[in-house]
C-alpha positions as CSV (number, residue, x, y, z in Angstrom):
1,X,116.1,92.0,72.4
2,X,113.9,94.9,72.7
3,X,116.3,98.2,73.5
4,X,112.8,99.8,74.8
5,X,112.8,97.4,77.5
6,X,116.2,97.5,78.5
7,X,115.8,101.5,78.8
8,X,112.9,101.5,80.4
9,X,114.0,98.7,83.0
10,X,116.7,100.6,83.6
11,X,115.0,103.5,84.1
12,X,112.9,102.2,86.6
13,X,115.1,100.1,88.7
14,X,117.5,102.9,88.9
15,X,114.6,105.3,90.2
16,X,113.4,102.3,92.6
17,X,116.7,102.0,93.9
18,X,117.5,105.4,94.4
19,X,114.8,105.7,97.3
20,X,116.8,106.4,100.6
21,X,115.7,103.5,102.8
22,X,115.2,105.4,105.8
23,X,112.0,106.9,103.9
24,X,111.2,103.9,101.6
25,X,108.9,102.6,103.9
26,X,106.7,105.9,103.5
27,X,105.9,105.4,100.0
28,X,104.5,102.2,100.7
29,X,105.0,99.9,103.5
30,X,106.2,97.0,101.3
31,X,108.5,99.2,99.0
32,X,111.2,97.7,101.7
33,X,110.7,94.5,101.0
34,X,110.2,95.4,96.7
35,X,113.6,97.8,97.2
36,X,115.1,94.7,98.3
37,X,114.0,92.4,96.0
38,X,115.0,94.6,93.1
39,X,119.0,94.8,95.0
40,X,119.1,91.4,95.2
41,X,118.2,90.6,91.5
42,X,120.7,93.7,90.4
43,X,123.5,92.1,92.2
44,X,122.8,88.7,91.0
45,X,122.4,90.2,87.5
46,X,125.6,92.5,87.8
47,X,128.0,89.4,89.3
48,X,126.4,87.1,86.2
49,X,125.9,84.5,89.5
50,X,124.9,81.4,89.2
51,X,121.3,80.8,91.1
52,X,121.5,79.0,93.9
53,X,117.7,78.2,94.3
54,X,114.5,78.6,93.0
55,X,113.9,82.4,93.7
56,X,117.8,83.1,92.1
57,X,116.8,81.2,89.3
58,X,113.3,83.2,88.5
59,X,115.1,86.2,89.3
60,X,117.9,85.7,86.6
61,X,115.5,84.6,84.2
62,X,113.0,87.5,84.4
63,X,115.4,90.4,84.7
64,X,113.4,92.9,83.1
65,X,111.0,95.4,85.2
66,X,108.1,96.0,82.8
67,X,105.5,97.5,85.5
68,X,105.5,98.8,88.9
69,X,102.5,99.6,90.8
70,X,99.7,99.2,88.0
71,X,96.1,99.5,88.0
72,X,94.7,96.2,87.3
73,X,91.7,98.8,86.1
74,X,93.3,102.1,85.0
75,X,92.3,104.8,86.7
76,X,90.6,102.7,89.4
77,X,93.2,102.0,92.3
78,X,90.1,100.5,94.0
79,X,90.1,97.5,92.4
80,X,93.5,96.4,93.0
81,X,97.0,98.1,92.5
82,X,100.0,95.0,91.3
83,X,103.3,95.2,92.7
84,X,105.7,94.4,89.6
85,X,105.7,92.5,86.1
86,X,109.1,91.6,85.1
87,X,110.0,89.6,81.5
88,X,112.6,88.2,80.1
89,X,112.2,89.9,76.8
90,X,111.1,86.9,75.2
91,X,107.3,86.9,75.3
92,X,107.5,85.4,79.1
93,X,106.4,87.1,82.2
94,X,106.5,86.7,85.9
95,X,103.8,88.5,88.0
96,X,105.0,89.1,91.4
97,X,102.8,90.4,94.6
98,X,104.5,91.6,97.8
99,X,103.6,91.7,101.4
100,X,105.5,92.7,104.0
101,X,104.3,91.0,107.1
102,X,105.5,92.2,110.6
103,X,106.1,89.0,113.0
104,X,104.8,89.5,116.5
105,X,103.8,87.0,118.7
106,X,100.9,86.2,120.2
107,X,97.7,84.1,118.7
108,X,96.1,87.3,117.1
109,X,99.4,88.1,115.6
110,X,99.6,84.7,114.4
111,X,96.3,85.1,112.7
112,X,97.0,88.1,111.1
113,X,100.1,86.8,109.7
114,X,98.1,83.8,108.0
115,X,95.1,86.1,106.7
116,X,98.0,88.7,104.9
117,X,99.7,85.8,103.5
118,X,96.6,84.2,101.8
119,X,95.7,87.6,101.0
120,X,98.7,88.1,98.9
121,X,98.7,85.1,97.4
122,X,95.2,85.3,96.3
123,X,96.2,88.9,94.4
124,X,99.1,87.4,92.8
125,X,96.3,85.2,91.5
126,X,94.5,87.7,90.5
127,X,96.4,89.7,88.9
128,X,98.0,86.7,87.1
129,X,94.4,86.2,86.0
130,X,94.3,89.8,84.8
131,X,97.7,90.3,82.7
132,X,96.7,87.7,80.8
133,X,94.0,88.9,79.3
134,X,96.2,92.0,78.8
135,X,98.5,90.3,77.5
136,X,96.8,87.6,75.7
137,X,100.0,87.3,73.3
138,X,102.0,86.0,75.8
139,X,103.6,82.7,76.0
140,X,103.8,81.9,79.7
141,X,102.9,84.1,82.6
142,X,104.4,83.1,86.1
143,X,102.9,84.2,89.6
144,X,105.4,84.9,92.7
145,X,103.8,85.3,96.0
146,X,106.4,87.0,98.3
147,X,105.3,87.5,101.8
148,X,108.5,88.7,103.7
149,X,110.6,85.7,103.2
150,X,108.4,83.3,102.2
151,X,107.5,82.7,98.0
152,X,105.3,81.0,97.2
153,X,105.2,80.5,92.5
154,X,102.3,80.0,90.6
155,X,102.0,78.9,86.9
């Protein structure tokens, strides 16, 4: 295993997690929904659980943040900005896209809801697309789709 990884992903989950969560929302409106994400892989990864479902399962496998918030183009946020890349040290990487999506009713709302969560889904796409021509030595690359609670996986 790759003690560069394990630093940095310790590194950055520890400075993920240490955003107050009255504020988190500030820094992005879906760093909620990432912040809690990231606690519920932690405490899987801590209490060596066994995963209960599919998302526990991916979680536990990939356990290692590799990037948070990266230009798909560096230096141009215009053309897209990705969530997280995690690996499991081995060559294998999950690309995950997050949307938080506020639930309101009415038939507009409704509509809204749909267009953000085909939106995210088509970036985690995207960006699958992407990494893997940055990465082009890489054995498998995984998409996750998260919009609130819903996840929807790519390969």
């Amino acid at each position: 295993m790759n003690n560069e990884l394990i630093n940095y992903d310790r590194m950055l989950r520890d400075l993920l997690l240490s955003v107050d969560e009255r504020i988190a929302w500030r820094i992005n409106g879906d760093f909620p929904e990432i912040q809690s994400i990231l606690k519920w892989q932690t405490k899987l990864l801590v209490n060596s659980a066994i995963p209960k479902n599919r998302k526990e399962k991916t979680l536990l496998k990939y356990r290692y943040i590799l990037l948070y918030e990266w230009e798909i183009v560096p230096g141009m946020s215009q053309y897209g900005v990705g969530d997280l890349v995690f690996s499991d040290g081995n060559g294998n990487f999950a690309v995950m896209e997050v949307k938080h999506i506020i639930s309101r009713s009415g038939k507009n709302q409704s509509v809204k809801r749909r267009k953000a969560r085909r939106k995210v889904k088509e970036q985690t796409i995207k960006y699958m697309s992407v990494f893997k021509r940055k990465v082009p030595e890489a054995k498998s690359i995984i998409g996750i789709a998260v919009a609130s609670d819903e996840w929807t996986f790519y390969s």
